[in-house]
C-alpha positions in Angstrom: 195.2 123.3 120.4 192.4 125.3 122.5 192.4 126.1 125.7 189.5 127.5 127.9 190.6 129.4 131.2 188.0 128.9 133.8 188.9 130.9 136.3 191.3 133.5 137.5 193.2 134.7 140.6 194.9 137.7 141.8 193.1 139.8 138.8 192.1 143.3 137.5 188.9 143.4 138.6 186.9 142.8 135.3 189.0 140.2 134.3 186.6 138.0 136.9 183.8 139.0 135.0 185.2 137.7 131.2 185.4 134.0 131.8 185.8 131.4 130.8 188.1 132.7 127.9 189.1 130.2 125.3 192.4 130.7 123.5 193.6 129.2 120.6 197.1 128.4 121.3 199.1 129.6 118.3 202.9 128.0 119.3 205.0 127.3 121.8 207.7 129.9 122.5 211.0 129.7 124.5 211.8 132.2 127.1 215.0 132.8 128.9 214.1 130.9 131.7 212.2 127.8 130.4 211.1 127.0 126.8 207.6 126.0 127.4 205.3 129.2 126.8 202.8 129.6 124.6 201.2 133.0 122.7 197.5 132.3 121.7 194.6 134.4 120.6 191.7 135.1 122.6 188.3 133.7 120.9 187.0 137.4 122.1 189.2 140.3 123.0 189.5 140.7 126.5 188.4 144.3 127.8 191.3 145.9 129.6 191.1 148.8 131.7 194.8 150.7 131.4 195.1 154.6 132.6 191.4 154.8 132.4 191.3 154.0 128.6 190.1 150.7 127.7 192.0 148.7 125.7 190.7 145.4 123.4 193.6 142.3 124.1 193.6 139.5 121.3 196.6 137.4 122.8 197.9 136.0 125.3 201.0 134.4 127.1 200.2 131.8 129.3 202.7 128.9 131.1 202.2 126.3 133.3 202.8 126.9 137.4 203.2 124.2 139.0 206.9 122.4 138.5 205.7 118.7 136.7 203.0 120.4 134.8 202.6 121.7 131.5 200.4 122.9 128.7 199.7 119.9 126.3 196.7 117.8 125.5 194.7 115.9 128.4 195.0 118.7 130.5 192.7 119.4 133.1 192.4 122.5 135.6 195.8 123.5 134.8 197.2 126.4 137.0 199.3 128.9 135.0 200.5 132.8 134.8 199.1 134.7 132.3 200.6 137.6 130.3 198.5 140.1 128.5 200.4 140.7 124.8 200.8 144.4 124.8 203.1 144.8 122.1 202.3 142.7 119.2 205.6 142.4 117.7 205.5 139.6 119.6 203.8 137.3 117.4 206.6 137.4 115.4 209.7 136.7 117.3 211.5 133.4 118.1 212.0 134.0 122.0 209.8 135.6 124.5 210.8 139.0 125.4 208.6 140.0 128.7 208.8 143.5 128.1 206.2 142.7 125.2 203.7 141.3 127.3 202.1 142.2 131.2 201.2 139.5 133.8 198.1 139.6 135.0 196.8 136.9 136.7 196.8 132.7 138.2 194.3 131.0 136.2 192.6 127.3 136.0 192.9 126.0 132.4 191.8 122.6 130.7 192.6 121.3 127.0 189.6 121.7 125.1 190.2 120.5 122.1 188.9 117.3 122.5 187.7 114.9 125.5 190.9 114.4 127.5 192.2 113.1 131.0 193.2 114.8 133.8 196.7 115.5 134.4 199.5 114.1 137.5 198.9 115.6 140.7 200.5 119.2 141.3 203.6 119.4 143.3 205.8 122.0 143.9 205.7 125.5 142.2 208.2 126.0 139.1 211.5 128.2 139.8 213.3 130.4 137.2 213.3 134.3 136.9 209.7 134.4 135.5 208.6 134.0 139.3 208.7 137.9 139.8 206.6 138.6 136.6 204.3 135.8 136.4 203.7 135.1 140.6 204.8 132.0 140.9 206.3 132.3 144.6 209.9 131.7 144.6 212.6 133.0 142.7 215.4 130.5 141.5 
């Protein structure tokens, strides 16, 4: 499945300047909290600025925001937390360990793989311990 991030929010600053960035969503991971992220890799490495050394990222964690919501085909401008991979041991493991990866932004995502439909209307934000790392307001 592919999706394309649109826009982002609450950013590094030349993170702006890179989309839209479409991933290629490898699988579905479970995480502590909720079993519903995904790891993809980028189409093009996103340029990362990190102790003023820049830095190529090639995948991604990303999860739905909004409680109701999630990453699947048919949707459309999608809020969710994205995680830059930063240790890429990751790829291989069966859970999601956060220490692997760094949040770094809201974005706006769609399903591209195909023509689809837009998704329910979003509701409330999603709870769990995540909310520190990936911004998602509330903690559970």
């Amino acid at each position: 499945m592919q999706l394309t991030i649109t826009t982002v929010d609450y950013a590094p600053e030349d993170l702006y300047r890179q989309v839209p960035i479409v991933v290629d969503l490898l699988r579905e991971i479970p995480g502590d909290d909720r079993p519903d992220y995904w790891i993809g890799a980028v189409r093009t490495p996103i340029s990362w600025l990190v102790d003023n050394r820049p830095r190529a990222v090639t995948h991604l964690v990303v999860a739905a925001r909004w409680e109701g919501t999630s990453i699947g085909p048919g949707a459309r401008e999608l809020p969710i937390g994205i995680a830059y991979v930063v240790d890429q041991s990751l790829l291989d493991d069966d859970r999601l360990d956060l220490a692997k990866c760094s949040y770094v932004a809201i974005g706006l995502s769609s399903e591209t793989s195909r023509d689809t439909s837009r998704p329910r209307p979003l509701r409330q934000i999603l709870a769990g311990t995540i909310a520190r790392a990936f911004g998602t307001g509330r903690n559970p």
